[in-house]
N, C-alpha and C positions, 0 to 999 in steps of 0.2 A: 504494500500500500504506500503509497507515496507522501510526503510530507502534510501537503497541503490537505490530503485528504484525512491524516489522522487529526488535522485541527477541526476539521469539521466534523467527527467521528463523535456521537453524543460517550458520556461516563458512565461505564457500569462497575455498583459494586454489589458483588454477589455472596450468602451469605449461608454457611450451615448445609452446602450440597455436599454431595458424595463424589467421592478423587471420581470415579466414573462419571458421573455431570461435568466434571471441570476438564476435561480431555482435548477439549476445541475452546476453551472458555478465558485460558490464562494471556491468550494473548489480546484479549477483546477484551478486560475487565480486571479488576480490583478484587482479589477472594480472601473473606474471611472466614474462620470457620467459627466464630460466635457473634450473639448479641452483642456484647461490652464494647469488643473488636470493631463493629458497626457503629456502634455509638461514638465510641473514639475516633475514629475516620470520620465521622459527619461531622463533628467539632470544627474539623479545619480541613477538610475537604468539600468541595462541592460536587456530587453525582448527578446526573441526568435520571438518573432511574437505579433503583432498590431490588434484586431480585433475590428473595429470600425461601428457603425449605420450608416446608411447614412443621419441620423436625427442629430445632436448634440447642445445641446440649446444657446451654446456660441459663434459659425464659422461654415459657413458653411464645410462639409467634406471637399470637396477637398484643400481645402484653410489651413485646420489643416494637410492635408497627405503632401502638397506641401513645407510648413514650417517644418514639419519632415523628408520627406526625405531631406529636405537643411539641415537642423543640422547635422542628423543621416544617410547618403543616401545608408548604409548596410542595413538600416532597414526593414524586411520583415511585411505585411499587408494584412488582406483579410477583407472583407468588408459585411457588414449583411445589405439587404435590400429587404423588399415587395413589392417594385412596382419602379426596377431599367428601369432607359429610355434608349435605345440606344445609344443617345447619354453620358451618365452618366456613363455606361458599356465601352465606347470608352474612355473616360478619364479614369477609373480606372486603366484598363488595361494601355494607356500610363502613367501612374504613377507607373507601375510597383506591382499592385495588384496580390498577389499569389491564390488567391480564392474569390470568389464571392460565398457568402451564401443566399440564399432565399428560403424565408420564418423561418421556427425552425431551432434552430441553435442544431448542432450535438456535444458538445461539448467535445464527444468520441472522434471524429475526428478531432476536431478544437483539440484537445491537441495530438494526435498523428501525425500533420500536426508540429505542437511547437517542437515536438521531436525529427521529424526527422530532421528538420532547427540545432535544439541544437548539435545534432551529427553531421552534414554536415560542423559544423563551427568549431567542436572540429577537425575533420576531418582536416580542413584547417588549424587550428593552430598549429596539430601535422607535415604536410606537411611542412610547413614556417620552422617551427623550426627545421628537417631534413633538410632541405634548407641552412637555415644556419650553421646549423654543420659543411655538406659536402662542403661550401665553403673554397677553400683556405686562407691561412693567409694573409691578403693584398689584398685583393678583396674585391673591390667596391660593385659587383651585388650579 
């Protein structure tokens, strides 16, 4: 891949998979293999996108996604899991999960899903900041 193109490549960091999920993964992403691990990275990191097991050996998932969106609550997340319950599918989704992965993870598209989030926020920051140009001298909003 070419220079230019890893700058425009969105940031994945992935979290609690199995060495087998990570096999096509380590050169496209950021792996950790606990919560804490994540938490510490998102301090002074900034990711495009979160993709986390629904296993993790340190908190249960939802409990690490619920304390991240509270820190981080832009943070976008899709979730990898083999045997998701309904009810499990229902919180994800209300926590605001942009994909559910089951079974092999496609990490073509888990990084194409990173890039298109990376330009949808360059998108909003080029918008803000025309925003603010166009505002008047002495305007509040």
């Amino acid at each position: 891949m070419s220079d230019s193109m890893d700058h425009e490549r969105g940031s994945v960091l992935a979290l609690g998979l199995p060495d087998a999920e990570l096999s096509d993964a380590s050169r496209a992403c950021t792996v950790v293999d606990s919560a804490r691990s994540a938490i510490e990275l998102l301090r002074i990191l900034r990711y495009d996108l979160v993709v986390t097991s629904d296993q993790l050996p340190d908190m249960p998932v939802f409990q690490f996604v619920r304390r991240m969106r509270a820190a981080w609550p832009w943070q976008k997340w899709a979730l990898v899991s083999s045997r998701l319950s309904t009810q499990d599918e229902i919180t994800a989704r209300t926590l605001g999960v942009m994909q559910i992965i089951e079974g092999a993870v496609d990490w073509d598209a888990v990084g194409h899903l990173a890039t298109t989030l990376h330009e949808q926020a360059g998108n909003r920051r080029l918008i803000a900041s025309g925003e603010q140009l166009l505002r008047p001298a002495g305007s509040s909003r």
